[in-house]
TIVODREN-683973 format. One line per 4 residues: their letters; for each residue z, y, x of N, C-alpha, C, O. Coordinates in steps of 0.05 Angstrom, whole numbers, plus 5000, padded with zeros to 4 digits. Atoms other than C-alpha are relative to their C-alpha. Layout:
BEGIN
a = Z,Y,X,Z,Y,X,Z,Y,X,Z,Y,X | ...
# end
This chain:
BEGIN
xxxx = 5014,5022,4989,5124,5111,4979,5020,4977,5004,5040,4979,5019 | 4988,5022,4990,5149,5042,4978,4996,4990,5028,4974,4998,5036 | 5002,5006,4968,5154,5014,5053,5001,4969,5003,5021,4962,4990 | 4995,5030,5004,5151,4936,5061,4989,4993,5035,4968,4993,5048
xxxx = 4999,5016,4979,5164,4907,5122,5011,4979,5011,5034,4973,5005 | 4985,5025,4999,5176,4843,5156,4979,4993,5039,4955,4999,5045 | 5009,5018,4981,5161,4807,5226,4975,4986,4996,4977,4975,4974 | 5022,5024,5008,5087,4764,5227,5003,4985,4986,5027,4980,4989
xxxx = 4992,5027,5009,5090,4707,5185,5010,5010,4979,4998,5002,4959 | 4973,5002,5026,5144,4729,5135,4989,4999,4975,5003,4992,4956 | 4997,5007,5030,5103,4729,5077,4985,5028,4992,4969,5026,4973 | 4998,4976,5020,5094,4805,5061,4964,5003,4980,4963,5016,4959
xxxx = 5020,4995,5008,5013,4798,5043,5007,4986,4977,5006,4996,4955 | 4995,5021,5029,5032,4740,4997,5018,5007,4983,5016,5001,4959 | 4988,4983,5024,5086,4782,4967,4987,5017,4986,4991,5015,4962 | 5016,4987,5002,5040,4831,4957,4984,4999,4979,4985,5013,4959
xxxx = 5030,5019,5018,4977,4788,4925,5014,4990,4983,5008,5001,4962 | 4986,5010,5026,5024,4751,4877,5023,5030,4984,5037,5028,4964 | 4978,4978,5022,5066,4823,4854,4967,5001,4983,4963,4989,4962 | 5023,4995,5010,4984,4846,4843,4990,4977,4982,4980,4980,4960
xxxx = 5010,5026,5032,4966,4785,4799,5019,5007,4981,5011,5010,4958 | 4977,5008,5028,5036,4787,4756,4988,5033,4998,4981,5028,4974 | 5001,4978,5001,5017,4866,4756,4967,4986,4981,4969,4975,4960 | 5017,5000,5015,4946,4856,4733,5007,4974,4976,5002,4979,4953
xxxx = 4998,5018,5033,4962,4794,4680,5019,5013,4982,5017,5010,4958 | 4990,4987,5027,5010,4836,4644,4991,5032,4997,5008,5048,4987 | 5018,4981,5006,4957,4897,4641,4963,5003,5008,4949,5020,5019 | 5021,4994,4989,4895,4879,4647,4965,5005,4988,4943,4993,4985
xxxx = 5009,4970,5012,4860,4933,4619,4998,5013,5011,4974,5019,5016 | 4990,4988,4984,4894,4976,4662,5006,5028,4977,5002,5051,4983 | 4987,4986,5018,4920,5012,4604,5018,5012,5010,5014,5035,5017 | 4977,4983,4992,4983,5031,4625,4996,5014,5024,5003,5038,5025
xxxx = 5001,4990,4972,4964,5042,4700,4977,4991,5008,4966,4972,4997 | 5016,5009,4979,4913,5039,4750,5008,4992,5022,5025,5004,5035 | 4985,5013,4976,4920,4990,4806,4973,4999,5021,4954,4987,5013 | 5015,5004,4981,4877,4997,4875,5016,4984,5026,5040,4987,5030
xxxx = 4985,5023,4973,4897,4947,4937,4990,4998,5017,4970,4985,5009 | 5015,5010,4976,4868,4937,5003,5014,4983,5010,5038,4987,5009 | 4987,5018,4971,4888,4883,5050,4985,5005,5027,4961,4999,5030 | 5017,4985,4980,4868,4913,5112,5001,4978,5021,5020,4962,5022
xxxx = 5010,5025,4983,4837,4865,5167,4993,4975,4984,4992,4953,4995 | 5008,5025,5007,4814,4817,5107,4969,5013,4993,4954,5002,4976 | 5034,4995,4995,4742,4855,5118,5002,5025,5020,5021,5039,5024 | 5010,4983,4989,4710,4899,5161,4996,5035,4989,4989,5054,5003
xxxx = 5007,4987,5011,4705,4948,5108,5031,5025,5002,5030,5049,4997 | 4980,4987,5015,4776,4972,5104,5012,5003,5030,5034,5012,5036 | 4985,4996,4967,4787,4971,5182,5002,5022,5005,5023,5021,5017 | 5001,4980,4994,4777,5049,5193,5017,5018,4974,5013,5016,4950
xxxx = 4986,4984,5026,4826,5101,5155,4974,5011,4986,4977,5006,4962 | 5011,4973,5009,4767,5150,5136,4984,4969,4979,4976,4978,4958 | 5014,5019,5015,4732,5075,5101,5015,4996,4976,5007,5001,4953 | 4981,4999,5012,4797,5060,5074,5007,5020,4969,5015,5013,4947
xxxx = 4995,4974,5013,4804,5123,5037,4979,5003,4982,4987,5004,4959 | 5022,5004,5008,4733,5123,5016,4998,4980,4975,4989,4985,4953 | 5003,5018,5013,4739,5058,4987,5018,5002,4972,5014,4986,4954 | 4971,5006,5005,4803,5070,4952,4991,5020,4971,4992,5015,4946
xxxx = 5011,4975,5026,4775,5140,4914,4976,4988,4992,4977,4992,4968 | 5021,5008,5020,4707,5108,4892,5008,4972,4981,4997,4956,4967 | 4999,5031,5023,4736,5053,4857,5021,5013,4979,5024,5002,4958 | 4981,4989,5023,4790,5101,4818,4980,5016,4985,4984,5020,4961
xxxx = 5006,4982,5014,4733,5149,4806,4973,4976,4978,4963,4980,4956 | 5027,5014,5018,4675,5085,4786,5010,4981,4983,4993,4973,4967 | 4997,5025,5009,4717,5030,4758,5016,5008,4986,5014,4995,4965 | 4978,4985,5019,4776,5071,4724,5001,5031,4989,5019,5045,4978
xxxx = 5009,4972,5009,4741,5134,4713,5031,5017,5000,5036,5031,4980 | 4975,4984,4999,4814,5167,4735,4996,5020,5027,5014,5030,5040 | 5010,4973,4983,4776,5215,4783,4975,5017,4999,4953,5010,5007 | 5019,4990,4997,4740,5268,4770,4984,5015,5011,4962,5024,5002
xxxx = 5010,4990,4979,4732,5299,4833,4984,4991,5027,4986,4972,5043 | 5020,5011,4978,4679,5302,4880,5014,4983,5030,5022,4997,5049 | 4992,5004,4964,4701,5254,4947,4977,5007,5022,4954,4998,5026 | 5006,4991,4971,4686,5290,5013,4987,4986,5017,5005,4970,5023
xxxx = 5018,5009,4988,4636,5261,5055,5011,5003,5040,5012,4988,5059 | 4987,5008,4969,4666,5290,5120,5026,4987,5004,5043,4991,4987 | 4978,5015,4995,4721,5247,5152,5027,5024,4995,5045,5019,4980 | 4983,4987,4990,4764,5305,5170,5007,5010,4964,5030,5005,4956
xxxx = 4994,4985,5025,4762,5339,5093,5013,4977,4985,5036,4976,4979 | 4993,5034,5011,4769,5268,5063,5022,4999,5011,5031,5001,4988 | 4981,5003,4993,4832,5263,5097,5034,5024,4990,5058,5022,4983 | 4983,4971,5009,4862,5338,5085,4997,5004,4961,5015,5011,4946
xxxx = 4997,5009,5029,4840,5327,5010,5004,4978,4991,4994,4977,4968 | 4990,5012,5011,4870,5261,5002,5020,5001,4978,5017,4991,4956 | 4986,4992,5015,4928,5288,4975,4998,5008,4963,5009,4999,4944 | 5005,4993,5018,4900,5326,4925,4992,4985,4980,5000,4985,4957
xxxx = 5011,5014,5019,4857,5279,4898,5014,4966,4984,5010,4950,4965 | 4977,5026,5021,4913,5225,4887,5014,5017,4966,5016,5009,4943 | 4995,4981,5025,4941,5287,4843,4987,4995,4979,4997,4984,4960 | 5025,4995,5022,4874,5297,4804,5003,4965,4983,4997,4961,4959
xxxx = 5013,5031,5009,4874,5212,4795,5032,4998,4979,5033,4995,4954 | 4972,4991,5018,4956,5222,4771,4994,5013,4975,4999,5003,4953 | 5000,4987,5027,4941,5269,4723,4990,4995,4971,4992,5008,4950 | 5030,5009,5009,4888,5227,4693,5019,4973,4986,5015,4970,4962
xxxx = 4983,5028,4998,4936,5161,4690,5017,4986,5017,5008,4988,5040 | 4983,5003,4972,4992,5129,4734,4979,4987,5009,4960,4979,4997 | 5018,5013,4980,4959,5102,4792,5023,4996,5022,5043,5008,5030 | 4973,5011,4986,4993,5056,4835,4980,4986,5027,4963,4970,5020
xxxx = 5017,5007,4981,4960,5039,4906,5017,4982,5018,5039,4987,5028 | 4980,5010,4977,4980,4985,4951,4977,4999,5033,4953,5002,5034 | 5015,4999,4978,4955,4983,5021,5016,4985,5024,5033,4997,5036 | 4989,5023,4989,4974,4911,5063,4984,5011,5025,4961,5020,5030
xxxx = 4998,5010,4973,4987,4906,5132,4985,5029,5020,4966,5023,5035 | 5013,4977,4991,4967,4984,5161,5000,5004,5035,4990,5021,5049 | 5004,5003,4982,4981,4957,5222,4975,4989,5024,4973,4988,5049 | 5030,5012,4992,4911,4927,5230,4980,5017,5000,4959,5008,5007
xxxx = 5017,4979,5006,4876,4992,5217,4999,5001,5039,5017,4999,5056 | 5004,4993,4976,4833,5004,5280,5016,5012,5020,5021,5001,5041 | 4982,4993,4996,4880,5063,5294,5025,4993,5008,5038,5002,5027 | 4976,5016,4999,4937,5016,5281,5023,5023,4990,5015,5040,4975
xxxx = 4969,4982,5010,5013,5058,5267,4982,5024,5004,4968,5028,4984 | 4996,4990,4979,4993,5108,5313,4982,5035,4977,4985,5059,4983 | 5021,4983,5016,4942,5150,5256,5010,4997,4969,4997,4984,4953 | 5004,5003,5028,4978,5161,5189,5006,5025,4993,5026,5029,4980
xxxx = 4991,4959,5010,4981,5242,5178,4985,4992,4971,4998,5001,4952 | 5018,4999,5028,4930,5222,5115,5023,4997,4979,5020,5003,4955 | 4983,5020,5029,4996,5189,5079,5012,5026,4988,5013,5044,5004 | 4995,4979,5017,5020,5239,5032,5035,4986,4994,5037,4965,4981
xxxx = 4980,5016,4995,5097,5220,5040,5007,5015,4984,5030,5009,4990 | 4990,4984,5036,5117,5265,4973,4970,4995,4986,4948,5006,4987 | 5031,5002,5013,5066,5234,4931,5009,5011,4963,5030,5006,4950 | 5004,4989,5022,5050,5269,4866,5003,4977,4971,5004,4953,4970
xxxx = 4988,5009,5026,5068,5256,4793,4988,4979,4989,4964,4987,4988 | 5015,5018,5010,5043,5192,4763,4983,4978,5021,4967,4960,5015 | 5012,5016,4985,5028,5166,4830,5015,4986,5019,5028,4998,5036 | 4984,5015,4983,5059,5108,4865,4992,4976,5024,4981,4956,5015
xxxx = 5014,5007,4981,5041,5081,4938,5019,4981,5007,5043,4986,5008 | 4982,5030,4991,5067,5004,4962,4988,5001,5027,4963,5002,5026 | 5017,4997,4978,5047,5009,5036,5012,4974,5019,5037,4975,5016 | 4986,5024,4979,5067,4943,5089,4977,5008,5027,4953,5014,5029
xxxx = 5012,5014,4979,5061,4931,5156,5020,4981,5015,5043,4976,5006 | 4981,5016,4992,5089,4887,5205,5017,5016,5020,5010,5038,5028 | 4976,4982,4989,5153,4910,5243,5000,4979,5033,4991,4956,5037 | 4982,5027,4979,5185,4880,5312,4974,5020,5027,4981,5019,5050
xxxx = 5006,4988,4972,5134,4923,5363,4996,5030,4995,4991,5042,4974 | 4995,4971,4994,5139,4991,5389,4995,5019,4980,5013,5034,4973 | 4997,4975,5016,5108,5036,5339,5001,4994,4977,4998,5011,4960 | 4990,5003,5029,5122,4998,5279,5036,5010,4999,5048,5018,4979
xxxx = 4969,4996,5002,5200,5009,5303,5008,5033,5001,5031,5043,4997 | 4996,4971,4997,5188,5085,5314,4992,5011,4979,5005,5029,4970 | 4994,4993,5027,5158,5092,5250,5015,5000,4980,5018,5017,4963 | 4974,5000,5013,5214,5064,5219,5020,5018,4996,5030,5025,4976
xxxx = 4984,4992,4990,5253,5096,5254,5001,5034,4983,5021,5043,4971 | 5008,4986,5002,5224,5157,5237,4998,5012,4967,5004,5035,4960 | 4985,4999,5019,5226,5145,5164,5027,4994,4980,5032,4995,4956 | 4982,5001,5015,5286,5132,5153,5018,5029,5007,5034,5040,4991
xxxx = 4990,4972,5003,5308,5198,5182,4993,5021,4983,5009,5037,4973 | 5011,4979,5017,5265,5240,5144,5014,4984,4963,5019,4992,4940 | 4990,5019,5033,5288,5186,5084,4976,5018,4976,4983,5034,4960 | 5011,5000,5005,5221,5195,5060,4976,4974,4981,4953,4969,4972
xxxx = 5012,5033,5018,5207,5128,5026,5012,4985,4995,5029,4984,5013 | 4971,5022,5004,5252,5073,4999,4979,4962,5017,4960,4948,5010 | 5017,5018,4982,5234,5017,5057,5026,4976,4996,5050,4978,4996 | 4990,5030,5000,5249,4941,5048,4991,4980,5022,4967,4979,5031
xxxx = 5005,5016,4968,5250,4893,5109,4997,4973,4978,5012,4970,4958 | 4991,5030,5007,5234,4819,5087,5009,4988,5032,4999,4990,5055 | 4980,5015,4979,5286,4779,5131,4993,4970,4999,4988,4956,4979 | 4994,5033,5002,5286,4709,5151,5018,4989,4989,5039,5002,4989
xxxx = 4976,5012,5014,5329,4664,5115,5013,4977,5019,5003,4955,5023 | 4996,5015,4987,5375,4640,5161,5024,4973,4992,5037,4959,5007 | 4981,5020,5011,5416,4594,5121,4980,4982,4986,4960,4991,4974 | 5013,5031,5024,5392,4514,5085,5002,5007,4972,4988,5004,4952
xxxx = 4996,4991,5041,5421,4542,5023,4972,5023,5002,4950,5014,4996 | 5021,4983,5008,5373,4602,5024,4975,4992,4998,4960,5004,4982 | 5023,5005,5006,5317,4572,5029,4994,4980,4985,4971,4975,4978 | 5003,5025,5024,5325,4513,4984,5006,5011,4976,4998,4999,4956
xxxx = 5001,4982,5030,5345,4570,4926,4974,5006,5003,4959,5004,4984 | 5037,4983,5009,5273,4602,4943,4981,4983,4994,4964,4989,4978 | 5015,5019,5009,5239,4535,4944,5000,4997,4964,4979,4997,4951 | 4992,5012,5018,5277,4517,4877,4992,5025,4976,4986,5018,4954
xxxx = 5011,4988,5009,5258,4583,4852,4970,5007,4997,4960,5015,4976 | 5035,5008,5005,5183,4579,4859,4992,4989,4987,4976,4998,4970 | 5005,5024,5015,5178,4511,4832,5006,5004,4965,4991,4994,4948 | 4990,4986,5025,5217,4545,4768,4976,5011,4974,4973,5009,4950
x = 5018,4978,5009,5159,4590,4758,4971,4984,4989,4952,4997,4980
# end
């Protein structure tokens, strides 16, 4: 699992939404891979893990036919066969899931046993939230002991030069 974090503000949704555009314009087919995304807190729909999850497997199994297993109806099974069924969707085609800002999930930090932190072959998870209060710093914390994910902080740029290269780089593009 990729890890992306940063303070409010910093940016990480909009990193996010523009990797997923340059990702879908140079496959979009989805030939090489399957790409699913939530931004969580930009609906109602994606506020609850067990919705989340829900949402995540009917769109690999209706829109990329890369699942062909039945999803679980109860919350609790749906959760204990997540795992698996990222497998079943792997085996099928890479599949690459991002899931913005997990800090907004009703839950909030405090509920992520669902995440499958050795994720299976052909399957690759981009997960953010924001950092700087209590249990975003214990989760951290937490993975970096287990060194269970390769986690990126976006930093402020505290130098004129740095931010007049990122300006000057945008404009580039």
């Amino acid at each position: 699992i990729f890890v992306l974090t940063a303070h409010a503000g910093m940016g990480k949704s909009t990193l996010l939404a523009n990797w997923i555009e340059r990702c879908k314009k140079d496959d979009p087919q989805n030939k090489r891979q399957t790409l699913q995304f939530r931004f969580i807190g930009a609906s109602d729909y994606a506020a609850s893990v067990d919705t989340l999850l829900r949402y995540i497997l009917r769109e690999m199994k209706e829109v990329h036919a890369t699942l062909d297993a039945e999803i679980p109806d109860d919350p609790k099974e749906l959760r204990r066969e997540f795992g698996k069924l990222l497998q079943a969707a792997g085996e099928k085609q890479k599949t690459v899931i991002v899931l913005d800002a997990l800090n907004q999930l009703q839950s909030g930090l405090a509920d992520l046993d669902w995440l499958p932190w050795e994720l299976p072959e052909n399957v690759k998870m981009v997960i953010s939230f924001k950092s700087g209060e209590q249990d975003a710093e214990d989760l951290l914390r937490q993975l970096r002991k287990k060194n269970t994910a390769v986690i990126s902080e976006v930093r402020q740029f505290d130098q004129l030069h740095d931010r007049r290269r990122l300006v000057v780089s945008y404009l580039d593009q």
